[in-house]
N, C-alpha and C positions, 0 to 999 in steps of 0.2 A: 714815742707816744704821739699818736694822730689827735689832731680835732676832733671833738665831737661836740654836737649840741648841747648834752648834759653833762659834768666833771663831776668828781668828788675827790677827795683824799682815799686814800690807803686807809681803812680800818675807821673813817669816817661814818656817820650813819648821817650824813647831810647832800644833799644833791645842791650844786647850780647849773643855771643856764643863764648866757650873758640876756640881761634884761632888754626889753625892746624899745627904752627911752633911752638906752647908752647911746652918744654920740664921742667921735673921739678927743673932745674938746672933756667930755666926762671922763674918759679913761687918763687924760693928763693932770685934771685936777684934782685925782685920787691917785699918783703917786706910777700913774703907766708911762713907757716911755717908748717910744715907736723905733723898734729893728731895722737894721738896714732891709731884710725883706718886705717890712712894709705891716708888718703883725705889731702887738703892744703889751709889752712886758713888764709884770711888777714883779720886782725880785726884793724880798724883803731878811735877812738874815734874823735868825730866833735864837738869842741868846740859851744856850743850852749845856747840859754837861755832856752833851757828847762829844766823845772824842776826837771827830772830826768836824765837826760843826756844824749846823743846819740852818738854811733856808728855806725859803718858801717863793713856788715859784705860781703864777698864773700868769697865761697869757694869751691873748684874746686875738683872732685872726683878723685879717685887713679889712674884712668884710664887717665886722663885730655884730657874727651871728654862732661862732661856735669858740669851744676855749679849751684848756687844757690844765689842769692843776698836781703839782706835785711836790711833796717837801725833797731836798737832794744835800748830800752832802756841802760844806762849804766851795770844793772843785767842782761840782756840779757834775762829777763820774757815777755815783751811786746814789739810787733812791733810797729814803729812807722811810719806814712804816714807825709813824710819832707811836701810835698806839702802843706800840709792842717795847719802846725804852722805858726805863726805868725811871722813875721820878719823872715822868712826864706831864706832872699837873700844870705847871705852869707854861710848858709850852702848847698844851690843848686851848688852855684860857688866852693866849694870845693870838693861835689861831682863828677862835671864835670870835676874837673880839675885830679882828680884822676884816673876817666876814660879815660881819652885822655890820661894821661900817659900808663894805660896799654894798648889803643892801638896802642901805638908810638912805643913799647916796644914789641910787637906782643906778649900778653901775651892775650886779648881780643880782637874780631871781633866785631865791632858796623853792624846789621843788620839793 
């Protein structure tokens, strides 16, 4: 999955793009943590009853002008679409609740 300006989730009906008051000093006090390549990573696991477990990935290029978002297995081998599991209420409502913090936080722009 490449950069692009604008991300969303799988089966999401929400757009971001990284906000243009993020600095990286912003992306570390919301939980990002900077790759050896030099990009900044929040990887947050979502307690779930899937079988092999899910997290939540964004992460935002060195430049912190394009990003990338996707929920993946616990191994991080296979993407997962939350939409489409079963009893997935409460992992949508943690999802959501973590975006509204980053953009409470001007760390993301919901488009």
């Amino acid at each position: 999955m490449a950069f692009s300006t604008e991300a969303s989730l799988k089966g999401f009906n929400r757009q971001f793009k990284v906000s243009s008051e993020c600095k990286p000093y912003t992306l570390r006090d919301n939980g990002f943590v900077e790759t050896s390549g030099g990009n900044y990573l929040y990887k947050r696991p979502l307690d779930s009853t899937h079988r092999a477990g899910l997290v939540l990935k964004v992460t935002v290029n060195q430049k912190i002008n394009q990003l990338k978002i996707s929920t993946v297995t616990a191994n991080g081998l296979q993407a997962v679409n939350v939409e489409k599991l079963a009893n997935n209420e409460m992992v949508i409502e943690k999802i959501n609740f973590i975006f509204d913090g980053f953009v409470d936080r001007n760390v993301l722009v919901e488009v």
